[in-house]
C-alpha positions as CSV (number, residue, x, y, z in Angstrom):
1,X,-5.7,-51.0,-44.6
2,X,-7.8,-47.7,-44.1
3,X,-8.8,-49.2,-40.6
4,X,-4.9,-49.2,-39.9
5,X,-3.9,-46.2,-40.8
6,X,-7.3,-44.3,-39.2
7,X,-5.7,-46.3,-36.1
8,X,-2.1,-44.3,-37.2
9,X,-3.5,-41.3,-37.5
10,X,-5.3,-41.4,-34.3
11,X,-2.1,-42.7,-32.4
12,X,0.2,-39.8,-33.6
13,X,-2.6,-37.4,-32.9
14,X,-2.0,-38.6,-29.2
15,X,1.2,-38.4,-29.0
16,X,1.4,-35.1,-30.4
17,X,-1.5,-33.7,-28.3
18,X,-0.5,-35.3,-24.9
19,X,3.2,-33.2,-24.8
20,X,1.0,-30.3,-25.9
21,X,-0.9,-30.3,-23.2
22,X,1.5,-31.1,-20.5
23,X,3.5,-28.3,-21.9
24,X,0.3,-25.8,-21.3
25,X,-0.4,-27.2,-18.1
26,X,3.4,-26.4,-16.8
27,X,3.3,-23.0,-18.6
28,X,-0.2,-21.8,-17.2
29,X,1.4,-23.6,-13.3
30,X,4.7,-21.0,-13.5
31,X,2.5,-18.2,-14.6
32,X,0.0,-18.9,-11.3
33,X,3.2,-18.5,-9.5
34,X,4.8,-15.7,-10.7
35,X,1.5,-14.2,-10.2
36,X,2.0,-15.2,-6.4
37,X,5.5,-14.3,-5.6
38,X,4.9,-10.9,-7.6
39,X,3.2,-9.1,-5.0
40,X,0.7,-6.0,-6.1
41,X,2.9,-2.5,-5.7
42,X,2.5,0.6,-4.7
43,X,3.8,4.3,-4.2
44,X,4.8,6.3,-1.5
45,X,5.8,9.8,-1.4
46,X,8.2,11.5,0.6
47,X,7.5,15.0,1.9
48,X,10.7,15.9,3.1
49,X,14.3,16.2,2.0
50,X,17.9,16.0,2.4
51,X,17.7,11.8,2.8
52,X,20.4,9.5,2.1
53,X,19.4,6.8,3.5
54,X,16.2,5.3,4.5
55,X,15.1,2.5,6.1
56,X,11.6,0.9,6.5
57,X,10.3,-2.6,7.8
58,X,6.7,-4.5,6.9
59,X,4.5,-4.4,9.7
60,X,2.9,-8.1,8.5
61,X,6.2,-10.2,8.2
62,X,9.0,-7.6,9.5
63,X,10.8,-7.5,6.0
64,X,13.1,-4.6,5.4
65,X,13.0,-1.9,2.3
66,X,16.8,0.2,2.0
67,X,16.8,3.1,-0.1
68,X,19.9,4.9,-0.6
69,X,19.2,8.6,-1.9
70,X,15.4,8.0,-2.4
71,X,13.4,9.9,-5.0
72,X,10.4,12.0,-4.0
73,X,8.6,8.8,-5.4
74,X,9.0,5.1,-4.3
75,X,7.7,1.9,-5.9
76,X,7.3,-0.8,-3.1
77,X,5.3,-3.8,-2.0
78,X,1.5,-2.5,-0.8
79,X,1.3,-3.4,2.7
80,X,2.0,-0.6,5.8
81,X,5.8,0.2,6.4
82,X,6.9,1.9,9.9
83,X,9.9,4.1,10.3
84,X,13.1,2.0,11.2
85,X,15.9,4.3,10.6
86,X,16.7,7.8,8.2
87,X,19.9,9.0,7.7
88,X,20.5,12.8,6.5
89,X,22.6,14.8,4.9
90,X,25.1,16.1,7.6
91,X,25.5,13.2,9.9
92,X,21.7,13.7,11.5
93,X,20.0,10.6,11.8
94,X,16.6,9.2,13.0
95,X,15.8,6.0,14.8
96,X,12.4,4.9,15.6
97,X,12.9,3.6,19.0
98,X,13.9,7.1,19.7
99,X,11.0,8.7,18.3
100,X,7.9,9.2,20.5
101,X,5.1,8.5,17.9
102,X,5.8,6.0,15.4
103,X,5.4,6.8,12.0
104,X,3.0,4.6,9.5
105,X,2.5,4.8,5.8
106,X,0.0,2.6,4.4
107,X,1.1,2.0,0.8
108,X,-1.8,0.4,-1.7
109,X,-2.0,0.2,-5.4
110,X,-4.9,2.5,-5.3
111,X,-3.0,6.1,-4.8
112,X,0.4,7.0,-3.6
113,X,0.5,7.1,0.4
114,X,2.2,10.0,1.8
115,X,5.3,10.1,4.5
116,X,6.5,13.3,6.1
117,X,10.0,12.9,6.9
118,X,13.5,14.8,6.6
119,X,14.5,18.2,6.6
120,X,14.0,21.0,6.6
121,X,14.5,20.5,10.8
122,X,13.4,22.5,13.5
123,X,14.9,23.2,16.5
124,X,12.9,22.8,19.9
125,X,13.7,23.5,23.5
126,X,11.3,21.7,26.1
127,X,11.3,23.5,29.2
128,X,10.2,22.2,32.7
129,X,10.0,23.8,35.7
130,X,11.9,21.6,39.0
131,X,11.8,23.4,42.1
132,X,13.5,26.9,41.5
133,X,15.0,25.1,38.7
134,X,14.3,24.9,34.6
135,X,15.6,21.6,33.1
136,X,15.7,22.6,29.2
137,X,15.6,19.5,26.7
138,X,17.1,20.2,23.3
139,X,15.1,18.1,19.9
140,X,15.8,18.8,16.8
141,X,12.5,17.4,14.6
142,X,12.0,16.4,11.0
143,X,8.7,17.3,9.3
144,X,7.0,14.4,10.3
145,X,7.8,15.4,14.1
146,X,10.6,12.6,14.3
147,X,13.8,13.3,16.7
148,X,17.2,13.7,15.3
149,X,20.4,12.8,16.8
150,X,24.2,13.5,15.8
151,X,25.4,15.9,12.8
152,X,28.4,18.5,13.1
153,X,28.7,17.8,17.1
154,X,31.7,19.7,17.4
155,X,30.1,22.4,19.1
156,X,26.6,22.4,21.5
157,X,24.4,24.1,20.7
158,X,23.8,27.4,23.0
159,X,20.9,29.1,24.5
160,X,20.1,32.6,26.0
161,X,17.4,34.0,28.1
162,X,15.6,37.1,28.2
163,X,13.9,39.3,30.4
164,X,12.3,41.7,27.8
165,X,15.1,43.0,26.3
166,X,17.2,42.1,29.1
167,X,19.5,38.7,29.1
168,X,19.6,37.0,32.0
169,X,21.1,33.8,31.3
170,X,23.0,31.8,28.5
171,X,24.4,28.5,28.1
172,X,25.5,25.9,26.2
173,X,23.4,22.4,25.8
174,X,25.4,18.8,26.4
175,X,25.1,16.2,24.3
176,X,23.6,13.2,25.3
């Protein structure tokens, strides 16, 4: 009688434990893969302003990260981002193909990275000399040094040149 219900008592002990334990095994399986599909994160700071929208892709498996009015601060993925695109306020906008550097932020959990882009802008002429000619190049750059195309494009803009305090020439540039 004792032997039996030692044998009882053993039996449901088993059964109990057995559920347990595949319970904990499937429980501690989900949390190893959360663990993978939540990749680490990081910060990146913008130096610049004016952006509505920005647009950045993963070097490592070409994913792309949209913000739409992005803070001064950004939580993201760690991994390095290039430049794809950056819309401003007024209609100016960036593409990377355009650009002639490409610009990198690295972004790691350890500190914030740091990307210089967006207004203010600066205006640049580029001026070369062909034959008895100058061929003047119009860019209008972010902070970061990126190129800008578009805005209010109802009027070129204009240039004049001086000899001292003379002007000798003026014109308007064309778009394209």
């Amino acid at each position: 009688m004792i032997l039996a219900q030692t044998l009882k008592f053993k039996l449901v002990n088993i059964l109990i434990a057995i559920p347990l334990l595949w319970i904990t095994a499937v429980c501690l399986s989900q949390a190893q893969e959360t663990n993978k599909q939540d990749p680490a994160m990081g910060k990146l700071k913008i130096e610049g302003k004016s952006i509505v929208r920005l647009i950045l892709r993963r070097e490592d498996n070409n994913e792309r990260e949209e913000f739409r009015r992005p803070d001064q601060i950004i939580t993201l993925p760690t991994g390095k981002y290039c430049l794809q695109e950056v819309h401003l306020e007024g209609g100016y906008i960036c593409y990377a193909s355009r650009g002639p550097k490409r610009l990198i932020a690295s972004v790691t959990s350890d500190e914030p990275a740091t990307l210089k882009i967006g207004a203010p802008l600066k205006q640049a002429v580029k001026v070369n000399r062909q034959g008895c000619h100058l061929v003047m190049n119009y860019e209008l750059l972010g902070v970061g040094g990126e190129q800008y195309t578009g805005g209010n494009t109802g009027e070129p803009p204009t240039f004049t040149v001086y000899k001292g305090d003379k002007e000798i020439a003026s014109d308007k540039f064309e778009f394209g």
